[in-house]
BALOKOL-947783 format. One record per atom (N, C-alpha, C): residue in one letter; x, y, z. Coordinates in steps of 0.001 Angstrom, whole numbers, padded with zeros to 6 digits, always signed. Example, Ala and Ser with C-alpha at 12.3 -4.5 7.8 and 13.67 -1.06 7.14 Angstrom:
<nodes>
A+013190-005690+007800;A+012300-004500+007800;A+013200-003300+007800;S+012850-002250+007080;S+013670-001060+007140;S+012900+000030+007870;
</nodes>
This chain:
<nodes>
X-028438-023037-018240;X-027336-022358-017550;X-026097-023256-017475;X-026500-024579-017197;X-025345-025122-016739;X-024355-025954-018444;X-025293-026130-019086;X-024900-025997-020884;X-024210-024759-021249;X-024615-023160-020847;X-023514-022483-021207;X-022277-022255-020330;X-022583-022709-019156;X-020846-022417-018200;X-020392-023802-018711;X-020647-024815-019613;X-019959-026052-019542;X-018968-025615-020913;X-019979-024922-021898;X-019637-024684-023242;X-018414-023736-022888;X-018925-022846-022380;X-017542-021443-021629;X-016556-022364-021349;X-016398-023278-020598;X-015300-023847-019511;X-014221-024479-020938;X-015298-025397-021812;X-014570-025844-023036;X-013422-024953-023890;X-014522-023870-024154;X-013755-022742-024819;X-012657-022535-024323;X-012461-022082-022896;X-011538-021542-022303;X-010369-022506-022049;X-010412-023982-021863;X-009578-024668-021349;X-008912-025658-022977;X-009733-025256-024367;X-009225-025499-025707;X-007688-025142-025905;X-007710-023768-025987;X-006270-023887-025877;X-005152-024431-025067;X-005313-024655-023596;X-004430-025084-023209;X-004274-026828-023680;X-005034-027105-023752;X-005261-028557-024368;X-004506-028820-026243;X-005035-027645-026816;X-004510-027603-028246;X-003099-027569-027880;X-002142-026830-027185;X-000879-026772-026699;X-000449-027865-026138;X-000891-028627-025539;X-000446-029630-025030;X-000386-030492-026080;X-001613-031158-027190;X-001674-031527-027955;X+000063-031311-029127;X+000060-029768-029420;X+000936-029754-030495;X+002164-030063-029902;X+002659-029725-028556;X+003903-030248-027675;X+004002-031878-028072;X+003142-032845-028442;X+003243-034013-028218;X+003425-034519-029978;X+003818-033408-030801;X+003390-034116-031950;X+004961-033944-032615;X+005377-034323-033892;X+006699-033782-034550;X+006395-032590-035327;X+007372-032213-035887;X+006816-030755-036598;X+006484-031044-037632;X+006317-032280-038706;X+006024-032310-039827;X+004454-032752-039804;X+003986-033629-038696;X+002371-033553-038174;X+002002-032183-037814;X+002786-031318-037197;X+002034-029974-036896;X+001673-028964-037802;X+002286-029323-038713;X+002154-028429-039834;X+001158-029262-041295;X+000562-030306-041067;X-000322-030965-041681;X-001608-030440-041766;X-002306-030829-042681;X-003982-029940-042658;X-004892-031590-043367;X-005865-031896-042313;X-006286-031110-041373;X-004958-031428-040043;X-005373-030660-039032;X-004443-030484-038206;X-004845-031715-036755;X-003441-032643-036754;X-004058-033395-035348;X-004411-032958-034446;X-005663-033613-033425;X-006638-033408-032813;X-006026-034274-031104;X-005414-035061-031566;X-005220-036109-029962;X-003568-035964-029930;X-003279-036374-028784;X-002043-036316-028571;X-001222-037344-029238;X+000158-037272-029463;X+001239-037887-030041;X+002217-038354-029131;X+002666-039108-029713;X+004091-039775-028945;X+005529-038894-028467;X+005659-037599-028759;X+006897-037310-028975;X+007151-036288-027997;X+006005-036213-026741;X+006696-035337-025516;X+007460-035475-024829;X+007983-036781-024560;X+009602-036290-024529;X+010514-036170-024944;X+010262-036616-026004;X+011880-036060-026874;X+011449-034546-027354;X+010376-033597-027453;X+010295-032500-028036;X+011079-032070-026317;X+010794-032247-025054;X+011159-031606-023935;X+012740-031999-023673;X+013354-032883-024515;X+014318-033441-023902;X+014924-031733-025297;X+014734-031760-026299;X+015168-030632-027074;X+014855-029699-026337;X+014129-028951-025952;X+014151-028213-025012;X+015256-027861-023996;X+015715-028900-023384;X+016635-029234-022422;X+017859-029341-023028;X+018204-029089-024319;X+019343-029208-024909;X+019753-027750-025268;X+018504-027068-025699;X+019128-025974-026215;X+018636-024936-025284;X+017844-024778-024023;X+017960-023973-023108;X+018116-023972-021394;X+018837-023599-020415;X+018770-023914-019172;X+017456-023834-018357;X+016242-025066-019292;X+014961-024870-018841;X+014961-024182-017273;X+015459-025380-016470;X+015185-025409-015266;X+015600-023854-014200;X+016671-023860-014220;X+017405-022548-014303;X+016655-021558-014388;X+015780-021242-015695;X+015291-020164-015746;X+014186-020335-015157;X+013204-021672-015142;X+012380-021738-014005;X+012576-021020-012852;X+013719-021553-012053;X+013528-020637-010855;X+013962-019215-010877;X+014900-018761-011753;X+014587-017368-012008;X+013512-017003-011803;X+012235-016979-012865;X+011298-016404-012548;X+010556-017154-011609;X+010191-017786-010835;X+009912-018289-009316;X+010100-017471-008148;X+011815-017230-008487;X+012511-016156-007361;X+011907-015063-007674;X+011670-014589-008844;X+011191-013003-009085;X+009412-013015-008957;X+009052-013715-009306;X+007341-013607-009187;X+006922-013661-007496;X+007518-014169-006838;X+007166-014992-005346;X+007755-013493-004854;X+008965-012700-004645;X+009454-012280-004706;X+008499-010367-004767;X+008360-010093-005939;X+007655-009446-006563;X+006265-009603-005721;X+005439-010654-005451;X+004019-010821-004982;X+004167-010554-003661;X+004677-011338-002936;X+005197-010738-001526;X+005188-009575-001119;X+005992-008727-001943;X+006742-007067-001649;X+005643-006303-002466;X+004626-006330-002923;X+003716-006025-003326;X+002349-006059-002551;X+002232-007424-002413;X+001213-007440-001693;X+001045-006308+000210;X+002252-006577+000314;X+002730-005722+001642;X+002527-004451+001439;X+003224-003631+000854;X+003505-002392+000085;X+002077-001943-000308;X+001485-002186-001010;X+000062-001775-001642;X-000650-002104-000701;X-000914-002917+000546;X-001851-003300+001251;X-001802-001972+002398;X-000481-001652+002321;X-000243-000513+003380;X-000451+000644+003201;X-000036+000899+001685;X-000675+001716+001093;X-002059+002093+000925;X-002864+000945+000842;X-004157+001558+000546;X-005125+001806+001789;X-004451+000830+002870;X-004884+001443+004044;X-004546+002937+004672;X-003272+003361+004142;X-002939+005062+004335;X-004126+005661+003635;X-004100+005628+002405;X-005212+006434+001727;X-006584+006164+002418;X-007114+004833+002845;X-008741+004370+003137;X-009121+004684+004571;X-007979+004750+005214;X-008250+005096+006840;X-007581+006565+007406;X-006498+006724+006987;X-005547+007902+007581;X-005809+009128+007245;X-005754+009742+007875;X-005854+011431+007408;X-004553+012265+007414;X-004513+013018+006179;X-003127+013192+005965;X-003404+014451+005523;X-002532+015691+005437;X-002448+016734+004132;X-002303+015943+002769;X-003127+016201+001697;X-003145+016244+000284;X-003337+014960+000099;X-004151+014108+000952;X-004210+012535+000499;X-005048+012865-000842;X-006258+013312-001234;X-006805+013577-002323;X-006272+013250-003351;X-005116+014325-003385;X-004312+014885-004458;X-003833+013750-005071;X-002640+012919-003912;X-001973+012593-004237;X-002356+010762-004624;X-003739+010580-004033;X-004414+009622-004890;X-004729+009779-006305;X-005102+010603-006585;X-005206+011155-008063;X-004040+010858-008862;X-003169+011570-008724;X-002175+011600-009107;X-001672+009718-009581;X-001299+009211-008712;X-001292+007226-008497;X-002136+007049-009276;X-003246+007286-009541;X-004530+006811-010503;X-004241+007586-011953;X-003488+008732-012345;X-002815+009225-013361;X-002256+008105-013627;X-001228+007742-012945;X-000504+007038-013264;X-000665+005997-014541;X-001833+005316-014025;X-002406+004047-014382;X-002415+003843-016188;X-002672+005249-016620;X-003120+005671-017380;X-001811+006095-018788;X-000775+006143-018508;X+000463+005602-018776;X+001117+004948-019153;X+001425+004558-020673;X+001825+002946-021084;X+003005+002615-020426;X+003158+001652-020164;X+004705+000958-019544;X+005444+001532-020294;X+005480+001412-021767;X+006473+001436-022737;X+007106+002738-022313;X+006380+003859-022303;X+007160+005107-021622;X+008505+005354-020910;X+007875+004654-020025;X+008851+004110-018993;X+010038+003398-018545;X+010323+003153-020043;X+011375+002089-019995;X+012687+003127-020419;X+012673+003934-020885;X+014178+004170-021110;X+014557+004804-019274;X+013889+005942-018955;X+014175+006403-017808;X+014594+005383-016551;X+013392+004171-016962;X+013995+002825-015358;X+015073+002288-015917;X+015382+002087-017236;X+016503+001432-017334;X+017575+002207-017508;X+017925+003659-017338;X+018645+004794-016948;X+019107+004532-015477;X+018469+004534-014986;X+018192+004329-013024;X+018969+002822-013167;X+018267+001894-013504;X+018928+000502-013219;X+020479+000498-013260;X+020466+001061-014994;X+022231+001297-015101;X+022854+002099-014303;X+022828+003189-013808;X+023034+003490-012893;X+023490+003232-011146;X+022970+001985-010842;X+022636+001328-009640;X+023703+000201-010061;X+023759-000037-011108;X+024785-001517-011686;X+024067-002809-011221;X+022715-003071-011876;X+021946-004067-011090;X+021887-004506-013067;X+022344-004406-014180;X+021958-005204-014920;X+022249-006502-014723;X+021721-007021-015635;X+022063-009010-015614;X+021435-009110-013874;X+020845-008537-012913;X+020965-008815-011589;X+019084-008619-011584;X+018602-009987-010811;X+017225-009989-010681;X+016852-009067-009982;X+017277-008320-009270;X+017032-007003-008330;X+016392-005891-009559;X+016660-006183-010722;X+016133-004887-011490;X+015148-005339-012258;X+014437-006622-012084;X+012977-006998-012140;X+012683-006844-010855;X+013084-007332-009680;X+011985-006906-008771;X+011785-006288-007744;X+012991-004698-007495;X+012675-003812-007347;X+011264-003199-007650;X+011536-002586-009156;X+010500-001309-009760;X+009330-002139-009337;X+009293-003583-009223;X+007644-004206-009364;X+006898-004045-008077;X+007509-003648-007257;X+007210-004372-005417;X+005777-003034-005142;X+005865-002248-006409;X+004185-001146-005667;X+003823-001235-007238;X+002639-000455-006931;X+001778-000343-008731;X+000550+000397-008263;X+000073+000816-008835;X-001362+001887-008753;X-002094+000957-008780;X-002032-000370-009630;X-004048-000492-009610;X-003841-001481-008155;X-002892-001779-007809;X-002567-002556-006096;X-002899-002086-005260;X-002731-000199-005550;X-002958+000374-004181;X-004451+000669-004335;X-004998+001157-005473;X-006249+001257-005848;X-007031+000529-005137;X-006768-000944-005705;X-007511-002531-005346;X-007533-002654-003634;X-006674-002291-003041;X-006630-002656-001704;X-007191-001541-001124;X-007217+000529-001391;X-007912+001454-000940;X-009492+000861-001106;X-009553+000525-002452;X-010965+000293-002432;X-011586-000863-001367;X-010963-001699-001380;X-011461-002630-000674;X-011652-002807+001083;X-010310-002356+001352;X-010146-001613+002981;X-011254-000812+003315;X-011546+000351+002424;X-012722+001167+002457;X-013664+000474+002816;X-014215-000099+001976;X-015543-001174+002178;X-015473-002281+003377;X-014621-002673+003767;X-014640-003786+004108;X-013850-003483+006065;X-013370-002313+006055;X-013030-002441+007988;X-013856-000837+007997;X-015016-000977+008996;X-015679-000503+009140;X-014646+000897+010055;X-014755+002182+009802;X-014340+003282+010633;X-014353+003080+012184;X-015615+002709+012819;X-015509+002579+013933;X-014547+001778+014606;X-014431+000591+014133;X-013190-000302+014712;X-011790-000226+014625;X-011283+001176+013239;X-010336+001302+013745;X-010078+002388+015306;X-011426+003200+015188;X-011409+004158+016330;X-010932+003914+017745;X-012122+002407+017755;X-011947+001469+019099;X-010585+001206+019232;X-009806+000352+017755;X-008211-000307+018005;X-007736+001414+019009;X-007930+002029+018464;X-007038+003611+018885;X-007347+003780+020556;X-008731+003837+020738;X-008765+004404+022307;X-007772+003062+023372;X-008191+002134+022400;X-007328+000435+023216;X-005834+000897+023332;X-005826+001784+022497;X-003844+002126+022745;X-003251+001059+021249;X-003966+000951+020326;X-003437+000391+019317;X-002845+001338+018373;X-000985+001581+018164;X-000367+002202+017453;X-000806+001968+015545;X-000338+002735+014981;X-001400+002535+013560;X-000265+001593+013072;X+000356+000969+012746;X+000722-000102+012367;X+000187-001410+013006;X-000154-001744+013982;X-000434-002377+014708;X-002123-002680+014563;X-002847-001843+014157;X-004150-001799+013376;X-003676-002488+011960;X-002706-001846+011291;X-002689-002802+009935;X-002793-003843+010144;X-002127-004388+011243;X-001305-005589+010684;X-002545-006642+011453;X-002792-006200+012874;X-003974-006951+013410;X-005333-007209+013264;X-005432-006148+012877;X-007283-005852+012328;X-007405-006323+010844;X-006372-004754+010458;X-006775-005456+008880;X-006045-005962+008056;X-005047-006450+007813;X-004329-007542+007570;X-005430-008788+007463;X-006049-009462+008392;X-006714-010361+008616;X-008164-010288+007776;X-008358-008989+007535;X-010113-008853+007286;X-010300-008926+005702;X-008708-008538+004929;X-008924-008398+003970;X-008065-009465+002582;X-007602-010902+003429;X-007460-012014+002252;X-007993-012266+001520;X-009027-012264+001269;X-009238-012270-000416;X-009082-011611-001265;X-008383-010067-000752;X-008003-009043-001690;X-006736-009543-002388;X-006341-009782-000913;X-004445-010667-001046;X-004736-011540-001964;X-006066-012454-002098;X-005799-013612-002867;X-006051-013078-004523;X-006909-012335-004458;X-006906-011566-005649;X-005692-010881-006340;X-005724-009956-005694;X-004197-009637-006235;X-002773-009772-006554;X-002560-011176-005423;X-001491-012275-005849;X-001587-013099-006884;X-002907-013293-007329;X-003220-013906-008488;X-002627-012810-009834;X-002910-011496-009660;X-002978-011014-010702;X-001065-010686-010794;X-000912-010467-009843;X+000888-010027-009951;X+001390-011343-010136;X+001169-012396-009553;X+001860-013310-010440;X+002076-013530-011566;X+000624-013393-011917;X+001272-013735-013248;X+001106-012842-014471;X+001069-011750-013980;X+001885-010400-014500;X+003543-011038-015033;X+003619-010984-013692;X+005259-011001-013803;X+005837-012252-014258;X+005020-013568-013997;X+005682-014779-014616;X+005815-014822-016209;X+004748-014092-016735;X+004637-013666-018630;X+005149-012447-018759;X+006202-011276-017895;X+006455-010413-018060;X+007568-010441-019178;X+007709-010372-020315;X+008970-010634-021220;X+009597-009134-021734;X+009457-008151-022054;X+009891-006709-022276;X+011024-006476-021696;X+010258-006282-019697;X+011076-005726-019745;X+012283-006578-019032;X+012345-007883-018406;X+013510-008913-018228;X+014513-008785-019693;X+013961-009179-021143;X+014584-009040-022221;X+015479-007818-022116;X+014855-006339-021751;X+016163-005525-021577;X+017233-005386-020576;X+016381-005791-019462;X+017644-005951-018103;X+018601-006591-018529;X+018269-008173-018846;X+019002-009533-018173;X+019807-009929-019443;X+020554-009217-019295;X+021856-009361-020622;X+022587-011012-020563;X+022706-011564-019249;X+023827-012442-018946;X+022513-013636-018939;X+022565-015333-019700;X+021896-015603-019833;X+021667-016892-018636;X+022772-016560-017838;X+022355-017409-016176;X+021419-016765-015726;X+021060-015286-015631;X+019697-014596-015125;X+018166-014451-015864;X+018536-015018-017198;X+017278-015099-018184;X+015999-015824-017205;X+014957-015184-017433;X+013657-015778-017103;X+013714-016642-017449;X+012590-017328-017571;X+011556-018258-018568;X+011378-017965-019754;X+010539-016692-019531;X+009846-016045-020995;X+011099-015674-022101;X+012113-015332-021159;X+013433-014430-021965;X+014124-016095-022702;X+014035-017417-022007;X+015096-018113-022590;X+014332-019014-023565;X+012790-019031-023251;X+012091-019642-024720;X+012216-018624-025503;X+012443-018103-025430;X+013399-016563-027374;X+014088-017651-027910;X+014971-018111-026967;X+015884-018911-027536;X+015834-020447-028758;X+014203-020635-027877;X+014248-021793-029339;X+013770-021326-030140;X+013646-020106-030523;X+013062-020084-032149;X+014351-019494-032805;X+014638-020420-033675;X+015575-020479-034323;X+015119-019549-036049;X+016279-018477-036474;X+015705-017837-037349;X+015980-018240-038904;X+016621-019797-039010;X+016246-020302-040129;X+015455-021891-040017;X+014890-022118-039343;X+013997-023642-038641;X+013092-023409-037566;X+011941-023759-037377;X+011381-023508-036122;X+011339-025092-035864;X+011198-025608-034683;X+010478-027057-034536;X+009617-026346-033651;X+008455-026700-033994;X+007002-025739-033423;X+006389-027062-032349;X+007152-028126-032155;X+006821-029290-031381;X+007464-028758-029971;X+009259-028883-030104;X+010390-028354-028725;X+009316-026949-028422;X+008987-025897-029576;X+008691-024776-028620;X+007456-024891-027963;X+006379-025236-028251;X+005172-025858-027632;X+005079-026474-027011;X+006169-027115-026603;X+006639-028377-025788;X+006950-027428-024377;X+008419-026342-024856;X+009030-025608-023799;X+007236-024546-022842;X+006749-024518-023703;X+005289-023042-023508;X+004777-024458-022270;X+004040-025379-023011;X+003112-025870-022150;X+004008-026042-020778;X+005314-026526-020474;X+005966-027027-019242;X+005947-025508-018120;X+005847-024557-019479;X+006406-023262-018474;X+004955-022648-017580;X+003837-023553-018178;X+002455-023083-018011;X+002460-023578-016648;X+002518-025300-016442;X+001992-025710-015606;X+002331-025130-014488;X+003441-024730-013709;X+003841-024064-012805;X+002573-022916-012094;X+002430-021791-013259;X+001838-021094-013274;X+000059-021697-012862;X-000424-022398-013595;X-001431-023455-013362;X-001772-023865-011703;X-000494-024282-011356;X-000531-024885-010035;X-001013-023539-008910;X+000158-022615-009258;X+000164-022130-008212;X-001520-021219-008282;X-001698-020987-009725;X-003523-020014-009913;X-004277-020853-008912;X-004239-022292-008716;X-005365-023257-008340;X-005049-023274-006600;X-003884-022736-006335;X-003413-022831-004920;X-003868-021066-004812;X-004080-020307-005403;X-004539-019021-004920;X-006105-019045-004331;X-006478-019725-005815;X-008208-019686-005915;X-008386-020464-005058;X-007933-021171-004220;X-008326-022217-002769;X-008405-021285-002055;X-007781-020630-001699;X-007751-019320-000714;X-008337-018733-001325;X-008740-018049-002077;X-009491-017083-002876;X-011026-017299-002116;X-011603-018337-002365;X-012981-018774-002436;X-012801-019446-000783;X-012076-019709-000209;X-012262-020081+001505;X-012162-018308+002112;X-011623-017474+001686;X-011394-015990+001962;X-013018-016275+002619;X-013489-015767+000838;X-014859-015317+000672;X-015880-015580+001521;X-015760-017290+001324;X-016707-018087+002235;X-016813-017665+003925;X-015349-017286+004351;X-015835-016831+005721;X-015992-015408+006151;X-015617-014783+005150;X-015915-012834+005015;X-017958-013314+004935;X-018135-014055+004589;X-019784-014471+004237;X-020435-014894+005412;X-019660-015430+005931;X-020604-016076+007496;X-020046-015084+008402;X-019206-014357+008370;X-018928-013185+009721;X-019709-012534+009164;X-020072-011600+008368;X-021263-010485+007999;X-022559-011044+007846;
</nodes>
């Protein structure tokens, strides 16, 4: 057992390592056969190119502001949501769950001329507001959190919050708000970094290139008569670690969630 989760872990953590690897090499080693295996001397000057030909940093916090941003107003939104559907009684809740779960089913691509109709409209191009508006709800969020609310705050206790004189917001936010972080940690995991690799649809918003993402301003080093496959591998791995950090700061919470949802039941 512990030979195949070691072999898995290898597999999985190869590429980020092969990337790091080719970030450190020049482009005339990267393109050699067989292909180097250990790292090279040349990560910083492939990052200092980087830094020449795009406003790395800059677009860092672009998408920072929009992912953090986006996870936040999401996590809220869908958490409230799925407690309407898992606890509340409404005319046509049925229905209109169905319907949200249609949704799902829907390629993005669809969708893009009509939101970016609306955006223009609003005069939010070039403006991060038109990444993270449309993002702040999503079906499989509200899904993920109905389902889980369901399972996880037992009917009776919201009954009790009620005879106590507890208004229904006030149940969200006290009861279950609290009961259900590891959903939060789950699903902040997954909208992050949704949206930190989101490149489509930023590429059509963000015309003006002070608002470019991340994803939108590494376009920029590939150059369409030269690649240096060192600067762009160079720019990928720097844009990873971020992302890296913050997965390993979820999954701390993720797995302390769990651990005490485990000793209260």
């Amino acid at each position: 057992m512990y030979s195949l989760l070691i072999f898995a872990a290898l597999v999985s953590l190869f590429p980020f390592y092969w990337m790091f690897v080719m970030a450190t090499q020049p482009n005339h080693v990267i393109n050699q056969t067989p292909p180097a295996l250990l790292p090279g001397k040349e990560l910083v000057t492939n990052f200092q190119n980087v830094l020449a030909n795009i406003d790395f940093f800059g677009a860092m916090w672009n998408s920072f502001v929009v992912s953090t941003a986006v996870t936040v107003g999401s996590l809220f939104l869908c958490s409230l949501a799925g407690f309407a559907f898992a606890k509340l009684k409404f005319k046509g809740k049925n229905v209109l769950f169905v319907l949200i779960l249609v949704t799902m089913m829907i390629p993005p691509q669809l969708g893009l001329i009509p939101t970016y109709y609306i955006i223009t409209k609003l005069g939010w191009l070039s403006d991060l507001r038109a990444i993270i508006v449309p993002g702040l709800i999503n079906a499989f969020g509200i899904f993920w959190m109905r389902q889980y609310i369901k399972e996880a705050i037992p009917d009776e206790l919201i009954e009790a919050a009620r005879i106590d004189g507890c208004s229904t917001f006030r149940i969200y936010w006290n009861i279950v708000t609290p009961a259900i972080l590891p959903a939060f940690a789950t699903l902040g995991i997954i909208v992050f970094m949704n949206v930190w690799n989101d490149f489509l649809w930023p590429l059509v918003v963000l015309q003006d290139q002070s608002t470019h993402t991340l994803q939108v301003a590494l376009r920029a080093l590939n150059d369409s008569y030269s690649r240096d496959y060192g600067m762009i591998l160079s720019g990928t791995f720097w844009a990873t670690v971020p992302l890296i950090i913050v997965f390993l700061l979820f999954n701390k919470a993720f797995i302390s969630s769990l651990t005490q949802g485990a000793v209260k039941s």
